[in-house]
LOKOLMAR-353219 format. One line per field, with one value per atom (N, C-alpha, C): x, y, z; atom name; residue in one letter. Coordinates in Angstrom, 1 decimal. Each point is the difference from the previous one (the first is absolute). Layout:
<rs>
px = (X, ...)
py = (Y, ...)
pz = (Z, ...)
atomo = (CA, ...)
residuo = (A, ...)
</rs>
This chain:
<rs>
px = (98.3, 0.3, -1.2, 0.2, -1.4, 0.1, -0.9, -0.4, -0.6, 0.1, -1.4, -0.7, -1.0, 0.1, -0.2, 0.2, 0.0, -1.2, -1.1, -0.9, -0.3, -0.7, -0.3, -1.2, -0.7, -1.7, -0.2, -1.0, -1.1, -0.9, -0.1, -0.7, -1.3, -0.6, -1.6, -0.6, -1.0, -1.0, 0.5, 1.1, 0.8, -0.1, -0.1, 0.2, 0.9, 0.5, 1.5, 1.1, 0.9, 1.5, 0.5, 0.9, 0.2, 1.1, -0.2, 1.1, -0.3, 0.5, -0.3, 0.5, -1.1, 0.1, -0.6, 0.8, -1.1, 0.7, -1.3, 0.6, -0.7, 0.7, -0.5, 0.6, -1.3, 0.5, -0.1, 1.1, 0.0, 0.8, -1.2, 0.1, 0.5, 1.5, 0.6, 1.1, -0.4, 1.4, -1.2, 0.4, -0.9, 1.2, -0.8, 0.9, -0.4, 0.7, -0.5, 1.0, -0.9, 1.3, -0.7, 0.6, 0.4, 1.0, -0.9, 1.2, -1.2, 1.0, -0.7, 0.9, -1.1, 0.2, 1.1, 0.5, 1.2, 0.0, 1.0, 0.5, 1.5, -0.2, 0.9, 0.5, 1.2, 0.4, 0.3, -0.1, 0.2, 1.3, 0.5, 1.6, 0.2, 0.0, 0.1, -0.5, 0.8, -0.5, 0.2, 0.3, 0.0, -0.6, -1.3, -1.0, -0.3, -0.6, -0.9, -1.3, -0.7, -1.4, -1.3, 1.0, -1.1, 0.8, -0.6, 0.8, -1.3, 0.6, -0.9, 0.7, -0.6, 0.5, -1.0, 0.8, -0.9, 0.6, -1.3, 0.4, -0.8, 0.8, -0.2, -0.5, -1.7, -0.4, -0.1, 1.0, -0.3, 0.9, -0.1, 0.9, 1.0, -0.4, 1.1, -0.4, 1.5, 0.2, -0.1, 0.7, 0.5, -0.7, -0.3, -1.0, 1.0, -0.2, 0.9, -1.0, 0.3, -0.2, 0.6, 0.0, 0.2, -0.1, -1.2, 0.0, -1.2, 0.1, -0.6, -0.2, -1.3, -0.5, -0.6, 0.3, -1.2, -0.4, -1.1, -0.7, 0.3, 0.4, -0.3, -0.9, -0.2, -1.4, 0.6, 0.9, 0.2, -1.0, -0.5, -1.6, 1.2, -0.9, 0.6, -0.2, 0.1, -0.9, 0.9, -0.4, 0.6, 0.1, 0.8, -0.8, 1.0, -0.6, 1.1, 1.5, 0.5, 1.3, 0.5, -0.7, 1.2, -0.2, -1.3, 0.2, 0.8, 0.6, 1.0, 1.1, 0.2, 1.6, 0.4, -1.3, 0.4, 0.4, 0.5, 0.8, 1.6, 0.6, 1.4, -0.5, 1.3, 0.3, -0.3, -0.9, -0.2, 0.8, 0.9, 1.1, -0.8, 0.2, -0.5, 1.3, -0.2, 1.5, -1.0, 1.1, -0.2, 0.0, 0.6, -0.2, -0.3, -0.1, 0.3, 1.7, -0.1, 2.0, 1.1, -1.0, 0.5, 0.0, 1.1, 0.1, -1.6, 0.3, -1.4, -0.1, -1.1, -0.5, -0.2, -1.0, -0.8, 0.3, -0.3, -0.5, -0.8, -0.8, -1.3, -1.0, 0.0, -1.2, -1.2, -1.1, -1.3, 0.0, -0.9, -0.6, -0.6, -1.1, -1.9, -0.3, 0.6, -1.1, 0.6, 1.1, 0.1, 1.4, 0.9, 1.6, -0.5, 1.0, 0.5, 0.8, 0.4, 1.6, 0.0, 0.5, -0.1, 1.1, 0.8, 1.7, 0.5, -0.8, 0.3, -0.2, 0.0, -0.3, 0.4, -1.1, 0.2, -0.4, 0.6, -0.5, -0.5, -1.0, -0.4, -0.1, 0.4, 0.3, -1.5, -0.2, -1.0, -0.1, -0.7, -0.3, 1.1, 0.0, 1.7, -0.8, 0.6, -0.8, 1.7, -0.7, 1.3, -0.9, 0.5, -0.2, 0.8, -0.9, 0.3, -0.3, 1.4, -0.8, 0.4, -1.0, 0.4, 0.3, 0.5, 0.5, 0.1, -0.3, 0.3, -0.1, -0.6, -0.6, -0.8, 0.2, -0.4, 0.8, -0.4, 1.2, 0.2, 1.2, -0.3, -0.8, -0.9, -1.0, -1.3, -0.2, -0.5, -1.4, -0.9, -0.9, -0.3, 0.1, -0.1, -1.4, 0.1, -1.4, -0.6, 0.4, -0.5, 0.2, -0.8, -0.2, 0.5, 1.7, 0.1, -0.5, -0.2, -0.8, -0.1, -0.3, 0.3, -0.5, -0.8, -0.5, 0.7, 0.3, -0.2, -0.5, 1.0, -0.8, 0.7, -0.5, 1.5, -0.7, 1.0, -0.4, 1.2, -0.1, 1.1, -0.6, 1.2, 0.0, -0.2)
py = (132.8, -0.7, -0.8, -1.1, -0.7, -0.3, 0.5, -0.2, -0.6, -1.0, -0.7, 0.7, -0.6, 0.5, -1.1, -0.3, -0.9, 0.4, -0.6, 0.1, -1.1, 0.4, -1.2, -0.2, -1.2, 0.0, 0.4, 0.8, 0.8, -1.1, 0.0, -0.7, -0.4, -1.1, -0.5, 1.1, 0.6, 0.5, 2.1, -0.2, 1.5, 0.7, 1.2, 0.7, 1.3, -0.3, 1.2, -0.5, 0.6, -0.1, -1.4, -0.4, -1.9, 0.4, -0.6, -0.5, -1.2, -0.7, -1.5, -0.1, -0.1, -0.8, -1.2, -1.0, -1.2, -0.6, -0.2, -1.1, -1.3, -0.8, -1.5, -1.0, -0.7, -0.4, -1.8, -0.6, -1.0, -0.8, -0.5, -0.7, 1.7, -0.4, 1.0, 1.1, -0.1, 0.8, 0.6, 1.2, 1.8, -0.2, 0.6, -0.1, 1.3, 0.7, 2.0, -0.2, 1.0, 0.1, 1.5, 0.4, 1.7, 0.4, 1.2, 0.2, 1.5, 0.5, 1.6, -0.1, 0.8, 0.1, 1.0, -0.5, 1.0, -0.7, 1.4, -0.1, -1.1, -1.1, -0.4, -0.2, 0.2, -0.1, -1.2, -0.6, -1.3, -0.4, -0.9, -0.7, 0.6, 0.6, 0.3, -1.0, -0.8, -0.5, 0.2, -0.8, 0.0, 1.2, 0.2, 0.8, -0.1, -0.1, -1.0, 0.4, -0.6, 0.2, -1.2, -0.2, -0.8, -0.1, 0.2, -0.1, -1.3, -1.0, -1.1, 0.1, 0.4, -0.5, -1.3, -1.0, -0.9, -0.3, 0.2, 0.2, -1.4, -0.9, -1.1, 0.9, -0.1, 0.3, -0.9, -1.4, -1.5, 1.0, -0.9, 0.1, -1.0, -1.0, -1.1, -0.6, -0.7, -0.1, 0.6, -0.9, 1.3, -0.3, 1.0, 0.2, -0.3, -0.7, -0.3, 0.7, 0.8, 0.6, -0.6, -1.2, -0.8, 0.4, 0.8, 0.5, 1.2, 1.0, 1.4, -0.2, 0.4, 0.2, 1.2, 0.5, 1.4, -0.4, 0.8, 0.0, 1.4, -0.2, 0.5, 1.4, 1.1, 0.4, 1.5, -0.1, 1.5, 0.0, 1.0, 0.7, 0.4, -0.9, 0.5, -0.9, 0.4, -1.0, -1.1, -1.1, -1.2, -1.0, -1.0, -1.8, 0.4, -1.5, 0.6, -0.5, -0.7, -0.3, 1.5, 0.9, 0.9, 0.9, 0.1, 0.9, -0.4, -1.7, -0.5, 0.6, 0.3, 0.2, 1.6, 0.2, 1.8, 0.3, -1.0, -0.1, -0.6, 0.1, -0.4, -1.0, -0.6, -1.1, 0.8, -0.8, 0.7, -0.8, 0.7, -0.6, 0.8, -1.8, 0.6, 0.1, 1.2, -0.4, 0.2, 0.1, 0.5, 0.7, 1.3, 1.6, 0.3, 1.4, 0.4, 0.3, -0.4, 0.2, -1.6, -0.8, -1.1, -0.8, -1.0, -1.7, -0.4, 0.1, -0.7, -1.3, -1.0, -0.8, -0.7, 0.1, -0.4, 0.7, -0.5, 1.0, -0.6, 0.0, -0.5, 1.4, -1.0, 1.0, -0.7, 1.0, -0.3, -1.1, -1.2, -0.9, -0.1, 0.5, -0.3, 0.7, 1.6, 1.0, -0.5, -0.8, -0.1, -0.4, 1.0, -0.7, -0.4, -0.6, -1.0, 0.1, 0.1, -0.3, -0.8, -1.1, -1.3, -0.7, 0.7, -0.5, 0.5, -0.1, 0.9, -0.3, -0.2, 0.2, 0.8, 0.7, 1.7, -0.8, -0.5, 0.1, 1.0, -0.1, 1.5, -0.6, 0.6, -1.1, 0.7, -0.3, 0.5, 1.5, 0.8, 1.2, 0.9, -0.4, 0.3, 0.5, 1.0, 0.3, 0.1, -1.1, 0.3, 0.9, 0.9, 1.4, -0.6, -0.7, -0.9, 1.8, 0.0, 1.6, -1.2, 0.5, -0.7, 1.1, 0.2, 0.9, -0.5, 0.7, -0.2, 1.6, -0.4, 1.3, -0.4, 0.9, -0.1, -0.5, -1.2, -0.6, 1.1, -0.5, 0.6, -0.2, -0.6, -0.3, 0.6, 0.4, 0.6, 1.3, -0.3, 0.5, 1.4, 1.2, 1.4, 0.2, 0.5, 0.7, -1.8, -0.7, -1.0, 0.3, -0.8, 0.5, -1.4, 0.1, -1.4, 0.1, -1.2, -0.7, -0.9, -0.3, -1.5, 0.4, -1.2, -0.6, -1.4, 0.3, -1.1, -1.0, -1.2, -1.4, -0.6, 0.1, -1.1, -1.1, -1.3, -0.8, -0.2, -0.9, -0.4, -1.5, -0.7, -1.5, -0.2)
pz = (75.7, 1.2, 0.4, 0.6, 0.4, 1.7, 0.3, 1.7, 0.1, 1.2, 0.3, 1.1, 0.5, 1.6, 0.8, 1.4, 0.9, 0.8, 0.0, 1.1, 1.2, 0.6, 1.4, -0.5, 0.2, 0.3, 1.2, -0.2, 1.2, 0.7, 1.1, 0.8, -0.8, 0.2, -0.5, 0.4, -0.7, 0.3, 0.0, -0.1, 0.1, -1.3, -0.4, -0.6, -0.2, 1.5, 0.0, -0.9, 0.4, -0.6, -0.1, -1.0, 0.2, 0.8, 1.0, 1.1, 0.6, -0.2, 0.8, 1.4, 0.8, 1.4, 0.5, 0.0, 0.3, 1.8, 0.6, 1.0, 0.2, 0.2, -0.1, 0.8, 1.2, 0.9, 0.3, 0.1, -0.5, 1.5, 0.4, 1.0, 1.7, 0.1, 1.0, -1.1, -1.3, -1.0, -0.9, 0.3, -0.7, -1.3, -1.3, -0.6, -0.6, -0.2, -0.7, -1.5, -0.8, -1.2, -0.3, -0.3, -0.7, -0.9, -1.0, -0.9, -0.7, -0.5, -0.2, -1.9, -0.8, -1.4, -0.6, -0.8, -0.5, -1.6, -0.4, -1.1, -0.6, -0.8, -0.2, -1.8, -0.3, -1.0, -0.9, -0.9, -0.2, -0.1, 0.6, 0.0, 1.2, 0.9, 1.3, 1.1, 0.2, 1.1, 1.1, 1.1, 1.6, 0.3, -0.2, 0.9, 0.9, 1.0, 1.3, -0.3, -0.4, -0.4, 0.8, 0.9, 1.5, 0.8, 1.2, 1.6, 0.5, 0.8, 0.7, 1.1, 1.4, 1.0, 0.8, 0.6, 0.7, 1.1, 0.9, 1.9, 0.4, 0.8, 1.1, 0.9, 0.0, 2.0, 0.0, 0.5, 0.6, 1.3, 1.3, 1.1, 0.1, -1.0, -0.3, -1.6, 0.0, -1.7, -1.1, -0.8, -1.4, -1.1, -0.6, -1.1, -1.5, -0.7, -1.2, -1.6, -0.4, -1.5, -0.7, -0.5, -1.0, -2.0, 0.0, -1.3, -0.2, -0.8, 0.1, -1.9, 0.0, -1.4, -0.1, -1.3, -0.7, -1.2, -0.3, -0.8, -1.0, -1.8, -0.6, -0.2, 0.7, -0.4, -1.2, -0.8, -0.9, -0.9, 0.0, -1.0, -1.2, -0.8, -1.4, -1.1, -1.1, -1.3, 0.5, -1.1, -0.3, 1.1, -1.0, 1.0, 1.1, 1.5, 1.5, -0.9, -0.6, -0.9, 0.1, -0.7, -0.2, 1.4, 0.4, 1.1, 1.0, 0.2, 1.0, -0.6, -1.2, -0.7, 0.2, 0.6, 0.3, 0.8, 1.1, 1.3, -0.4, 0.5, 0.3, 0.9, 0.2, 1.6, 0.7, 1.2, 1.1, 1.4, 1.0, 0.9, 1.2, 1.0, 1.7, 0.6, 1.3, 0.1, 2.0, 0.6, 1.8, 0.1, -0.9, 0.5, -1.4, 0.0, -1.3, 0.1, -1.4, -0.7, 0.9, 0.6, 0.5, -0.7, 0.2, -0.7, -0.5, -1.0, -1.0, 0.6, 0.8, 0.6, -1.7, -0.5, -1.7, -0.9, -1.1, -0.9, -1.0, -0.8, -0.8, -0.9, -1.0, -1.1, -0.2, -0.3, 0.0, -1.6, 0.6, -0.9, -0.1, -0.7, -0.1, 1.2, -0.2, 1.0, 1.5, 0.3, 1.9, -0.4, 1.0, 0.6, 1.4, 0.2, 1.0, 0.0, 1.6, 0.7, 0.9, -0.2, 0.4, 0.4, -0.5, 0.6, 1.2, 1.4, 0.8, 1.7, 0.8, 1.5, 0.6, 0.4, 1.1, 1.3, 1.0, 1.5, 0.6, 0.5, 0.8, 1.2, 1.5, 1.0, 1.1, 0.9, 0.9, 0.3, 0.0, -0.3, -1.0, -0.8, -0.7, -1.8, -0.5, -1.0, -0.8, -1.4, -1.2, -1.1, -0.4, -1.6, -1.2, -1.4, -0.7, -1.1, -0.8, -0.9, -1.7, -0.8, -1.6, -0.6, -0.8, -1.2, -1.3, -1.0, -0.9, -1.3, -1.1, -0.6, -1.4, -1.1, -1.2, -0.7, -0.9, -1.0, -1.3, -0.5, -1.3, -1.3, 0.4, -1.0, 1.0, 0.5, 1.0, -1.2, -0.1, -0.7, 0.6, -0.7, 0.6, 0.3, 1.3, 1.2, 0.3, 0.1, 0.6, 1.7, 0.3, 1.3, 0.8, 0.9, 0.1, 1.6, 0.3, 1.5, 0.1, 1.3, 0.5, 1.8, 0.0, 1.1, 0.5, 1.6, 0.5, 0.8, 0.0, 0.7, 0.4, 1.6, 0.7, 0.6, 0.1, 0.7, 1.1, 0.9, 0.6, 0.8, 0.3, 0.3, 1.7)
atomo = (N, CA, C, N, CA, C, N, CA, C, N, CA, C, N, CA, C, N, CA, C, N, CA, C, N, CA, C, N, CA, C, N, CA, C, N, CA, C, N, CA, C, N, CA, C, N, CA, C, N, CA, C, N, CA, C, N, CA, C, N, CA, C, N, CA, C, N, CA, C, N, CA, C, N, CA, C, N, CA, C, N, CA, C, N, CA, C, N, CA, C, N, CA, C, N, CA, C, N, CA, C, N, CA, C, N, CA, C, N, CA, C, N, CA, C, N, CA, C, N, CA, C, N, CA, C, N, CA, C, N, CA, C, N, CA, C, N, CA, C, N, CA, C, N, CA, C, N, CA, C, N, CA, C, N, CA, C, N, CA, C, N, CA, C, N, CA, C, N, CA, C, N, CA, C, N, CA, C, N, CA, C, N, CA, C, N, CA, C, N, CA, C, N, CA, C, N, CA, C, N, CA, C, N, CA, C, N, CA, C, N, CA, C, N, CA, C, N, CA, C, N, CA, C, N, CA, C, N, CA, C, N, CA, C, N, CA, C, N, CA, C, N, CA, C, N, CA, C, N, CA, C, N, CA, C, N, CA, C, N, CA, C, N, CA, C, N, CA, C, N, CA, C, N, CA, C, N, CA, C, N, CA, C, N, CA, C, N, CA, C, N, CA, C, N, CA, C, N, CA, C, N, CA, C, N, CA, C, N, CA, C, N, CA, C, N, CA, C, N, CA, C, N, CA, C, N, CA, C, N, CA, C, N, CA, C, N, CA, C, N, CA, C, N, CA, C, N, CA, C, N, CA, C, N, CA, C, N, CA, C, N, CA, C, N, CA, C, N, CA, C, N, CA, C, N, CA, C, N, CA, C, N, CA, C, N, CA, C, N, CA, C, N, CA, C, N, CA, C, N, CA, C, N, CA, C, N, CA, C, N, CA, C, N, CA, C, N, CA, C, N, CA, C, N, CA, C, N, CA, C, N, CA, C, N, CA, C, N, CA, C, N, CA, C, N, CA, C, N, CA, C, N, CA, C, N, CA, C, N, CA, C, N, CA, C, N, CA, C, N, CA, C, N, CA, C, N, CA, C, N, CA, C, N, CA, C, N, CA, C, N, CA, C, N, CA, C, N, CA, C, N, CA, C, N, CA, C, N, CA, C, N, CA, C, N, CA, C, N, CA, C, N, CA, C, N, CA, C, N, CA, C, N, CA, C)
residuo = (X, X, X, X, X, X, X, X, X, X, X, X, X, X, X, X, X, X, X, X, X, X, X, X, X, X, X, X, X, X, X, X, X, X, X, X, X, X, X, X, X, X, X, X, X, X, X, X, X, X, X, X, X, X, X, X, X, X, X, X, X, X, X, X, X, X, X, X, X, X, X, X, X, X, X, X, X, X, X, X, X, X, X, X, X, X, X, X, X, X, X, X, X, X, X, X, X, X, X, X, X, X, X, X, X, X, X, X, X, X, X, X, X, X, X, X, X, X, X, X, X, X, X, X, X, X, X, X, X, X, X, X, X, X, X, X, X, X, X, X, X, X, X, X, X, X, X, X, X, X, X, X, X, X, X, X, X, X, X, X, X, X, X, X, X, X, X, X, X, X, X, X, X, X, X, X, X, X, X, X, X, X, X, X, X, X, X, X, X, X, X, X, X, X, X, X, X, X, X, X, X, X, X, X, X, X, X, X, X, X, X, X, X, X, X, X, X, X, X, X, X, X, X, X, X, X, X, X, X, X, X, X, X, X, X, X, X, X, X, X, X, X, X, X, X, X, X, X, X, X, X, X, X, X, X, X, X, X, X, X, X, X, X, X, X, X, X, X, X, X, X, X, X, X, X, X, X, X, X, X, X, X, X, X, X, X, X, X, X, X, X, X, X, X, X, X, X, X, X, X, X, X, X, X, X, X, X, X, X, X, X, X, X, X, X, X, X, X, X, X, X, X, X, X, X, X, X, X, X, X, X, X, X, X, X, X, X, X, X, X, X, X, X, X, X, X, X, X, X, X, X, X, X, X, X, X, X, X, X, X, X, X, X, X, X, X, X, X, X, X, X, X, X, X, X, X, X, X, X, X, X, X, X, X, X, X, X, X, X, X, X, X, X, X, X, X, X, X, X, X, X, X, X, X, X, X, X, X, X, X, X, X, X, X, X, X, X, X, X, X, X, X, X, X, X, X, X, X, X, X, X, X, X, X, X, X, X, X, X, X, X, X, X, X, X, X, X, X, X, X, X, X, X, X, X, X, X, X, X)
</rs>
C-alpha cells in the first residue's frame, strides 16, 4: 500500500510541528490560511488540505479575490514535473463539501485559481477551503505540500 503524507509548512524561522498559519494584510483585507498534516492515500481525493479565510476591516466597500495561487513545496526526489504529478486536481469551493468555485493542477511547481470572484463586502469575512489529495502516480513517503499566495484586485 502506498501512503503519502500531507504536511503544512511551518512558519519561517519555526521549528515546531508543520502547521501553517499565515496572515497577510493587504491594504483593509487580513488574509489567514491554515491547514494541519495528515495521512493521504493515493487516488483519494477531495481532502481539504487548506482553509483561507479573507476579512474586509474596510467600513465601506467590497474587497474582490479575484485569484488565489500556491506553491508546490512536496519534499521528495525528482524534477518539480513529477512532484506536480503527485497531486491530483486541486478544487476551491465556499465551504468545505460546497459547489466547487475552480478547479486547477499544479504547472511548474504553482496552481492557480483563476476562474473565480469571491466578494467580500465591508467587515464581512468569506472561508475559501481547497481540496484535493495524492494522485495515483503519487511516489511513496513523499511528503506532499503547498504554500500559499493570494492576490486580490
Amino acid at each position: 500500500m502506498h501512503v503519502c503524507w500531507f504536511t503544512s509548512s511551518p512558519p519561517s524561522g519555526s521549528s515546531g510541528p508543520s502547521h501553517a498559519a499565515s496572515a497577510r494584510v493587504l491594504g483593509n483585507v487580513v488574509t489567514q490560511a491554515r491547514s494541519s498534516g495528515q495521512t493521504v492515500r493515493p487516488g483519494t481525493g477531495d481532502v481539504a488540505v487548506f482553509v483561507v479565510q479573507i476579512k474586509n476591516n474596510a467600513t465601506l466597500g467590497v474587497a474582490q479575490l479575484t485569484a488565489i495561487s500556491f506553491q508546490n513545496k512536496t519534499a521528495g526526489p525528482g524534477t518539480i514535473a513529477q512532484r506536480d504529478r503527485d497531486w491530483t486536481a486541486l478544487v476551491v469551493a465556499r465551504v468545505a463539501g460546497g459547489a466547487v468555485v475552480d478547479t486547477a493542477s499544479f504547472v511548474g511547481g504553482v496552481v492557480t485559481f483563476d476562474n473565480f470572484n469571491v466578494a467580500v463586502h465591508a467587515q464581512g469575512t468569506a472561508t475559501l477551503v481547497i481540496s484535493g489529495g495524492a494522485s495515483l502516480v503519487a511516489r511513496d513517503s513523499d511528503a506532499l505540500d503547498l504554500r500559499s499566495r493570494a492576490r486580490r484586485t
